[in-house]
PyMOL Python script that loads the backbone (N, CA, C, O; Angstrom):
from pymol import cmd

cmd.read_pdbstr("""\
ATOM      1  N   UNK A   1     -15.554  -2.692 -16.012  1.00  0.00           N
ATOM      2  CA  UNK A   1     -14.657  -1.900 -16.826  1.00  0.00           C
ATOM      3  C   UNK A   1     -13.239  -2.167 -16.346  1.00  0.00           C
ATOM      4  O   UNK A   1     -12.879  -1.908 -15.198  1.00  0.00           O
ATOM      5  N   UNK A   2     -12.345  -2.770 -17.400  1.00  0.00           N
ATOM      6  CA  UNK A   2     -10.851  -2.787 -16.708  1.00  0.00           C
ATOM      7  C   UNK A   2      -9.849  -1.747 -17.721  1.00  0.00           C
ATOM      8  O   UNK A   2      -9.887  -1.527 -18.932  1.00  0.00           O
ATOM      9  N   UNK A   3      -9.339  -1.455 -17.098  1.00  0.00           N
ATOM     10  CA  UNK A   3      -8.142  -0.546 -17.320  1.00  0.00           C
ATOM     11  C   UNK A   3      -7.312  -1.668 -18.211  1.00  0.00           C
ATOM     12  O   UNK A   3      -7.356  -2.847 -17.859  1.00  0.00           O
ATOM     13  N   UNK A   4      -6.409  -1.190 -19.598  1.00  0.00           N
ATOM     14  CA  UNK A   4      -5.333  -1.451 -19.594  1.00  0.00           C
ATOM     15  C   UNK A   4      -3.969  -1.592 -19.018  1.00  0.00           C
ATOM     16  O   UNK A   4      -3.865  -1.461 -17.798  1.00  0.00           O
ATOM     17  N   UNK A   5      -3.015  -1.815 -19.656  1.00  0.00           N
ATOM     18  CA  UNK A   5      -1.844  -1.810 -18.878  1.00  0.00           C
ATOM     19  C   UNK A   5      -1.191  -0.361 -18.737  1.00  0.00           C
ATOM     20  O   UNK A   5      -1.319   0.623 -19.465  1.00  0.00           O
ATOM     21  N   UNK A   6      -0.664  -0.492 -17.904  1.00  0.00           N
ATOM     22  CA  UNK A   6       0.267   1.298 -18.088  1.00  0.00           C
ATOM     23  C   UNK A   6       1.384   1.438 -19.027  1.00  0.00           C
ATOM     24  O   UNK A   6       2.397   0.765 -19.219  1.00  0.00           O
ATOM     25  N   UNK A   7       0.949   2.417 -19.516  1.00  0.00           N
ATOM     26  CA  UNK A   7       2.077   2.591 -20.684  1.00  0.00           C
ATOM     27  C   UNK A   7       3.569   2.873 -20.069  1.00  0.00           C
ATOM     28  O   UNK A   7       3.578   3.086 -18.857  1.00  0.00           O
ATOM     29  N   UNK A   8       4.472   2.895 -20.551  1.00  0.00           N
ATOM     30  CA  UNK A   8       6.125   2.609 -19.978  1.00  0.00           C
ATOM     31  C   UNK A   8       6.219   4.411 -19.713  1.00  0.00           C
ATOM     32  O   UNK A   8       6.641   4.838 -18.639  1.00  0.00           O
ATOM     33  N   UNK A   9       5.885   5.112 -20.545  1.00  0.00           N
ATOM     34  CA  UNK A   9       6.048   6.505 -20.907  1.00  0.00           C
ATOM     35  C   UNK A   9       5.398   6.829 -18.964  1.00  0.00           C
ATOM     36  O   UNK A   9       6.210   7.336 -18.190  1.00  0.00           O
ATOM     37  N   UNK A  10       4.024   6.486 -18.465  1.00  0.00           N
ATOM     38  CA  UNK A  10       3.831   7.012 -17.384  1.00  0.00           C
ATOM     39  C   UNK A  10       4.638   6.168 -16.390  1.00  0.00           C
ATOM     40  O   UNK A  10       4.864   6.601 -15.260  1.00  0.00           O
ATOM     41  N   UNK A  11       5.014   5.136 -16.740  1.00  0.00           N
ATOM     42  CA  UNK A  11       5.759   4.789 -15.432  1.00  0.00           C
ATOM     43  C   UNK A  11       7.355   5.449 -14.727  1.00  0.00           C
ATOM     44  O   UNK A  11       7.784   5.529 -13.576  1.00  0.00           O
ATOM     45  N   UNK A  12       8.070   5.955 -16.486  1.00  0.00           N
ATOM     46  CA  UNK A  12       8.900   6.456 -16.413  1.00  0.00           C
ATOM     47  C   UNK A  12       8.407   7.976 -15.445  1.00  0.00           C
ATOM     48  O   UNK A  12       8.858   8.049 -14.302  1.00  0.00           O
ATOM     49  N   UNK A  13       7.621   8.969 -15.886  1.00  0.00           N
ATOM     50  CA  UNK A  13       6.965   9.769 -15.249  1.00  0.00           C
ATOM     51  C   UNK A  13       6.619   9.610 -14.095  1.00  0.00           C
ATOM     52  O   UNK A  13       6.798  10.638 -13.441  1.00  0.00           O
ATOM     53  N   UNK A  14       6.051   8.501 -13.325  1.00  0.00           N
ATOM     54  CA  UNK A  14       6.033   7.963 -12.180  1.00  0.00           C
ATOM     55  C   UNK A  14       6.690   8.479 -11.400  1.00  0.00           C
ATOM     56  O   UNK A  14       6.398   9.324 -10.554  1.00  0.00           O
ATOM     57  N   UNK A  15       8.280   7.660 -11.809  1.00  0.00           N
ATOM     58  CA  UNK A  15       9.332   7.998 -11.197  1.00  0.00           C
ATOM     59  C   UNK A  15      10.119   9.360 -11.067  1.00  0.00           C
ATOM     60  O   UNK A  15      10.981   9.657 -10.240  1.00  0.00           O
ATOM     61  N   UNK A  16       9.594  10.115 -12.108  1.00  0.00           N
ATOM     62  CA  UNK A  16      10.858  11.090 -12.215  1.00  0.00           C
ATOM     63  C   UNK A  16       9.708  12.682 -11.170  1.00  0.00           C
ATOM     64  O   UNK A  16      10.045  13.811 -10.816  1.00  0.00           O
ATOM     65  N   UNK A  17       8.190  11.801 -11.025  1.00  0.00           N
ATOM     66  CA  UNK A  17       7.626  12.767 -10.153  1.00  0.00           C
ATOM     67  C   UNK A  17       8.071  12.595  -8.260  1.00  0.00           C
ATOM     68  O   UNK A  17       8.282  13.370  -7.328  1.00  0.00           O
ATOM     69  N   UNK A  18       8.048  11.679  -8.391  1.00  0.00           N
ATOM     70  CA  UNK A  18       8.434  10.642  -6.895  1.00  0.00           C
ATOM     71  C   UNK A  18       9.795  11.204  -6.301  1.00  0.00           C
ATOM     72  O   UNK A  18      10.116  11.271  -5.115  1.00  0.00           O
ATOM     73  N   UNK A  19      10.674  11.678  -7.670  1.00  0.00           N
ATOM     74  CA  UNK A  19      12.197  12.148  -7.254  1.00  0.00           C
ATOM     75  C   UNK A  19      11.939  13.329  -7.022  1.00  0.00           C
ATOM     76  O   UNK A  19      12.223  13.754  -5.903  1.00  0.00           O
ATOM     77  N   UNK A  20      11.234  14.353  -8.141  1.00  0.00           N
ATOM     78  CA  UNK A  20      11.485  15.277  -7.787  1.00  0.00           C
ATOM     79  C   UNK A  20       9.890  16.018  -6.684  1.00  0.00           C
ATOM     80  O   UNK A  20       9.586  17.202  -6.534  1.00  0.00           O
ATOM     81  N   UNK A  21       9.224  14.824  -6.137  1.00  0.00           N
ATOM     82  CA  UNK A  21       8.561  15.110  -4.725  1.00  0.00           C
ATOM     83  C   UNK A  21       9.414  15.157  -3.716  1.00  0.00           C
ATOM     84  O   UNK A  21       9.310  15.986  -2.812  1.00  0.00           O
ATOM     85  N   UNK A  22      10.251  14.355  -3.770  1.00  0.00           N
ATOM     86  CA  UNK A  22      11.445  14.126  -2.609  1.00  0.00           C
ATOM     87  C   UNK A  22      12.132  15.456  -2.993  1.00  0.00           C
ATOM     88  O   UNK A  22      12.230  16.443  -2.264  1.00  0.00           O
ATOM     89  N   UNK A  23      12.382  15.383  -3.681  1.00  0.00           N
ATOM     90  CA  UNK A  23      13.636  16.616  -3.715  1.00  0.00           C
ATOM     91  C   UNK A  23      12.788  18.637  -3.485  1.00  0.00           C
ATOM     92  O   UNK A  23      13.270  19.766  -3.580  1.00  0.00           O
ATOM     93  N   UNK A  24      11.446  18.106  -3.180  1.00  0.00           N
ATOM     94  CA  UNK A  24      10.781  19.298  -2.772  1.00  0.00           C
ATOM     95  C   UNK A  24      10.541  19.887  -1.355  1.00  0.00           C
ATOM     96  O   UNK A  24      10.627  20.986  -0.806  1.00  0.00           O
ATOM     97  N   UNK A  25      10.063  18.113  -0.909  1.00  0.00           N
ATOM     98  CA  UNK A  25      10.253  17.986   0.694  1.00  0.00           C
ATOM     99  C   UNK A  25      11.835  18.335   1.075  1.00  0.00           C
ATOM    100  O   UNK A  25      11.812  19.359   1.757  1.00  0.00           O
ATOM    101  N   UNK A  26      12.527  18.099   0.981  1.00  0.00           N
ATOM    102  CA  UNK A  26      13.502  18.374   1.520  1.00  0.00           C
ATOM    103  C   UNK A  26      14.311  19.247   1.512  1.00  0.00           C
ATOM    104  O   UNK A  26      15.246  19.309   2.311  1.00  0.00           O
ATOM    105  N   UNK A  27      13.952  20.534   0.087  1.00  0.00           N
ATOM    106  CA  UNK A  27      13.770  21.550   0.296  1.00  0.00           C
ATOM    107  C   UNK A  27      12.879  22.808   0.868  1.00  0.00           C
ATOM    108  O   UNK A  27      13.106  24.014   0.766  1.00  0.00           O
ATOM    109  N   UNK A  28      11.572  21.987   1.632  1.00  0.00           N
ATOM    110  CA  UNK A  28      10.781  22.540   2.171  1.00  0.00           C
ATOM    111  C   UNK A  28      11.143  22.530   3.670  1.00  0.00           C
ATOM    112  O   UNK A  28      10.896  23.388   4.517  1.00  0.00           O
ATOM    113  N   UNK A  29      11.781  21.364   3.792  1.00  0.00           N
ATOM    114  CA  UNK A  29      12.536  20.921   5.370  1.00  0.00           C
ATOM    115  C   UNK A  29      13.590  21.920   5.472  1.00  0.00           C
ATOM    116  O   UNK A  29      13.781  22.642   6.452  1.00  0.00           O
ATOM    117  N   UNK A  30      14.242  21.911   4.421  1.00  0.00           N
ATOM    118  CA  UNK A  30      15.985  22.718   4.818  1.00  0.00           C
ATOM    119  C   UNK A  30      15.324  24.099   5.157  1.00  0.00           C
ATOM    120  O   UNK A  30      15.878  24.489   6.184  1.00  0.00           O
ATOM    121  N   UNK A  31      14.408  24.990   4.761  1.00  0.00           N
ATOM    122  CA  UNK A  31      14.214  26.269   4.480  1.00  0.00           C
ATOM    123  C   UNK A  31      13.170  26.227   6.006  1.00  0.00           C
ATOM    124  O   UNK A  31      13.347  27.283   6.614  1.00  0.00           O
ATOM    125  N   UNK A  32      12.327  25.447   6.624  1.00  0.00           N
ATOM    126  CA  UNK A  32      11.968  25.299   7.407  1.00  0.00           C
ATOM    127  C   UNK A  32      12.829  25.210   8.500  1.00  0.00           C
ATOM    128  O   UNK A  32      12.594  25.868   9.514  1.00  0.00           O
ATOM    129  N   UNK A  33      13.858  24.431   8.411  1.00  0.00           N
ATOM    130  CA  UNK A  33      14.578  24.736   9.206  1.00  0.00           C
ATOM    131  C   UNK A  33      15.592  25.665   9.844  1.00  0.00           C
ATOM    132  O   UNK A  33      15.990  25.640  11.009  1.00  0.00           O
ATOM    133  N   UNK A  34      15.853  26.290   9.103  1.00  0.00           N
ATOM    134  CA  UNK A  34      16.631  27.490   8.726  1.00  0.00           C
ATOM    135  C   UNK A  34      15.332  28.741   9.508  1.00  0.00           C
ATOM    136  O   UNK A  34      15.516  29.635  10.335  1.00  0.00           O
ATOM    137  N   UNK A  35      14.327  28.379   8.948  1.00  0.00           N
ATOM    138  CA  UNK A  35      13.329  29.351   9.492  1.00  0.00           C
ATOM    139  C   UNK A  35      13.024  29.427  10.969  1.00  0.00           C
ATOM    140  O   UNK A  35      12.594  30.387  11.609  1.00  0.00           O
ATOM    141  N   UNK A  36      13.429  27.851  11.494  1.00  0.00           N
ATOM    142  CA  UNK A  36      13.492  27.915  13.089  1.00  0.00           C
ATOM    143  C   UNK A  36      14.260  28.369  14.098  1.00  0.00           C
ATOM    144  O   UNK A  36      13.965  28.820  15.205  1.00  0.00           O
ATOM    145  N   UNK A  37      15.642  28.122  13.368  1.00  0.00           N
ATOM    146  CA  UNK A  37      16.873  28.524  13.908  1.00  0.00           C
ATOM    147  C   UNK A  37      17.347  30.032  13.543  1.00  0.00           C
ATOM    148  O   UNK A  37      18.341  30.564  14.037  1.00  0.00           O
ATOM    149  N   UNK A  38      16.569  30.573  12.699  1.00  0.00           N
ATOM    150  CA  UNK A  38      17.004  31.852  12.510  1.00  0.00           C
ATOM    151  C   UNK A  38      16.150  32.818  13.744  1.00  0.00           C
ATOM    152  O   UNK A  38      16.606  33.775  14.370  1.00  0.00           O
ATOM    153  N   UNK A  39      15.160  32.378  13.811  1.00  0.00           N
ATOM    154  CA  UNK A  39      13.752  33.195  14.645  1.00  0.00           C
ATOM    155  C   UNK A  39      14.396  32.610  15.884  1.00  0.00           C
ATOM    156  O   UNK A  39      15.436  33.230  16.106  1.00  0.00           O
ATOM    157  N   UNK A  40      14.265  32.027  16.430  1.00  0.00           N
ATOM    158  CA  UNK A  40      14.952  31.826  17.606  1.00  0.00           C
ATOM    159  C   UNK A  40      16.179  31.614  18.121  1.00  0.00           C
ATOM    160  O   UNK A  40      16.361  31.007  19.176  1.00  0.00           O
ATOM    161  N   UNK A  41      17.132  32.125  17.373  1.00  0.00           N
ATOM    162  CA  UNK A  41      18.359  32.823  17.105  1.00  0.00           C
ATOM    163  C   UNK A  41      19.804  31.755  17.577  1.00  0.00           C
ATOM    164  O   UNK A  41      20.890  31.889  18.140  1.00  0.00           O
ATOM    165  N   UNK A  42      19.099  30.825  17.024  1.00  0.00           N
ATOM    166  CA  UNK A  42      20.260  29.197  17.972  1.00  0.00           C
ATOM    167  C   UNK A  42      20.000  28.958  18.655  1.00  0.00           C
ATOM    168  O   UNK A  42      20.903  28.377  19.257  1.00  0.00           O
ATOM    169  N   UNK A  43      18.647  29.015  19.473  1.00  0.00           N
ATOM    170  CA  UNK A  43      18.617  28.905  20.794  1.00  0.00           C
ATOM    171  C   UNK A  43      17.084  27.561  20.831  1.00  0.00           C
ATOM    172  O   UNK A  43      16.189  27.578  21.676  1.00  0.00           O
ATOM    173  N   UNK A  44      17.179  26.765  19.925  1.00  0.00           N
ATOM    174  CA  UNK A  44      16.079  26.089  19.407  1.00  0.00           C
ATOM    175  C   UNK A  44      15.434  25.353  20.544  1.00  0.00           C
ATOM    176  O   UNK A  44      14.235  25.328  20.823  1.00  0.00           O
ATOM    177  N   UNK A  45      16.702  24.594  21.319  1.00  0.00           N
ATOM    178  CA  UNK A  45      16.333  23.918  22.905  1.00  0.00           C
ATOM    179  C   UNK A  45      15.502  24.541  23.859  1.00  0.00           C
ATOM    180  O   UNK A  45      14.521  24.149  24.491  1.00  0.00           O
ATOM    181  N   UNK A  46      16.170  25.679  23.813  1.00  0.00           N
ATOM    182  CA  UNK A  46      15.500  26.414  25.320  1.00  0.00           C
ATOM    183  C   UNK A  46      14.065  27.249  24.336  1.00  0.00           C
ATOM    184  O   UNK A  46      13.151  27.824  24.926  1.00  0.00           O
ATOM    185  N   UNK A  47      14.119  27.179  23.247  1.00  0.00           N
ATOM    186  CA  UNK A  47      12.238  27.762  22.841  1.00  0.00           C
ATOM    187  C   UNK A  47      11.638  26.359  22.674  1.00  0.00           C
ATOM    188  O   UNK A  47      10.442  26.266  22.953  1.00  0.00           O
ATOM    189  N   UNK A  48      12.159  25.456  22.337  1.00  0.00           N
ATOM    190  CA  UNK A  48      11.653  24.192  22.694  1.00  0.00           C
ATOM    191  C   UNK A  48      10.573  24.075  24.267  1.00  0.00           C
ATOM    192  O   UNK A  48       9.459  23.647  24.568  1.00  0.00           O
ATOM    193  N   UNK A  49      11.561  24.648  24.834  1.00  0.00           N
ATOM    194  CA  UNK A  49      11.276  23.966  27.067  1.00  0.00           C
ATOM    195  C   UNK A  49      10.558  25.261  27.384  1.00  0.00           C
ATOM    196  O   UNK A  49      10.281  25.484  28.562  1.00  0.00           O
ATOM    197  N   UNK A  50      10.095  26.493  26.063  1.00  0.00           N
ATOM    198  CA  UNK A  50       9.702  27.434  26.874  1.00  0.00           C
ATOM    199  C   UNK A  50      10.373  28.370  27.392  1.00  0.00           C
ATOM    200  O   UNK A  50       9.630  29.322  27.634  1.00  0.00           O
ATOM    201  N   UNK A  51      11.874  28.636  27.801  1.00  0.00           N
ATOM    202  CA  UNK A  51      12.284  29.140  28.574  1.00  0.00           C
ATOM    203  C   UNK A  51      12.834  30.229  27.827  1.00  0.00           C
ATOM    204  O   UNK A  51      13.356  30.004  26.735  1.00  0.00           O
ATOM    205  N   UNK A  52      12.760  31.617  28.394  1.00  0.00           N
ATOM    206  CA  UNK A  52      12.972  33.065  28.014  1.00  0.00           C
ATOM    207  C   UNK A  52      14.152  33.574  28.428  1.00  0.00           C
ATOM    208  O   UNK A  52      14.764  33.295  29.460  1.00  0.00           O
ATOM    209  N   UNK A  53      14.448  34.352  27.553  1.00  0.00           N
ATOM    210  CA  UNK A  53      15.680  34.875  27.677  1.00  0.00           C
ATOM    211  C   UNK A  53      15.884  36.268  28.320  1.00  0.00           C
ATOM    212  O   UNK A  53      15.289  37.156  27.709  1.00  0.00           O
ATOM    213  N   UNK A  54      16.448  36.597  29.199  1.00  0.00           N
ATOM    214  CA  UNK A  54      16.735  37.861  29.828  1.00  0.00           C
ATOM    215  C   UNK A  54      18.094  38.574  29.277  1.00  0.00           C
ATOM    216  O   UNK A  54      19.254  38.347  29.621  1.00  0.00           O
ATOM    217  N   UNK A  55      17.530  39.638  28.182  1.00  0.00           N
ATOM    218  CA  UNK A  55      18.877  40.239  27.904  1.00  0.00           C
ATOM    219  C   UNK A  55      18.791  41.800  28.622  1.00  0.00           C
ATOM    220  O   UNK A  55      19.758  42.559  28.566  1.00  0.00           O
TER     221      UNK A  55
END
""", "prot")
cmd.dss("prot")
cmd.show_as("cartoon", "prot")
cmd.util.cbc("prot")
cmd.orient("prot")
């Protein structure tokens, strides 16, 4: 059984899913990140190494 060719219509679709995958990740990154630095209040290094804060 062989497949035809791909129609132009899904390739265009292809692409415009591919962009806006990228453009999901990297709103999943920004908000992730934001989520790290907020919870550990700027202090991302030292919750990195473990190390606690004495206030």
């Amino acid at each position: 059984m062989s497949f035809g060719r791909e129609h132009d219509l899904h390739k265009r679709r292809k692409g415009r899913n591919l962009g806006l995958g990228l453009v999901l990740i990297g709103f999943v990154g920004i908000m992730f990140g934001l989520t790290v630095v907020k919870v550990t209040e700027g202090q991302f290094a030292e919750a990195l190494a473990g190390v606690s804060r004495s206030e």
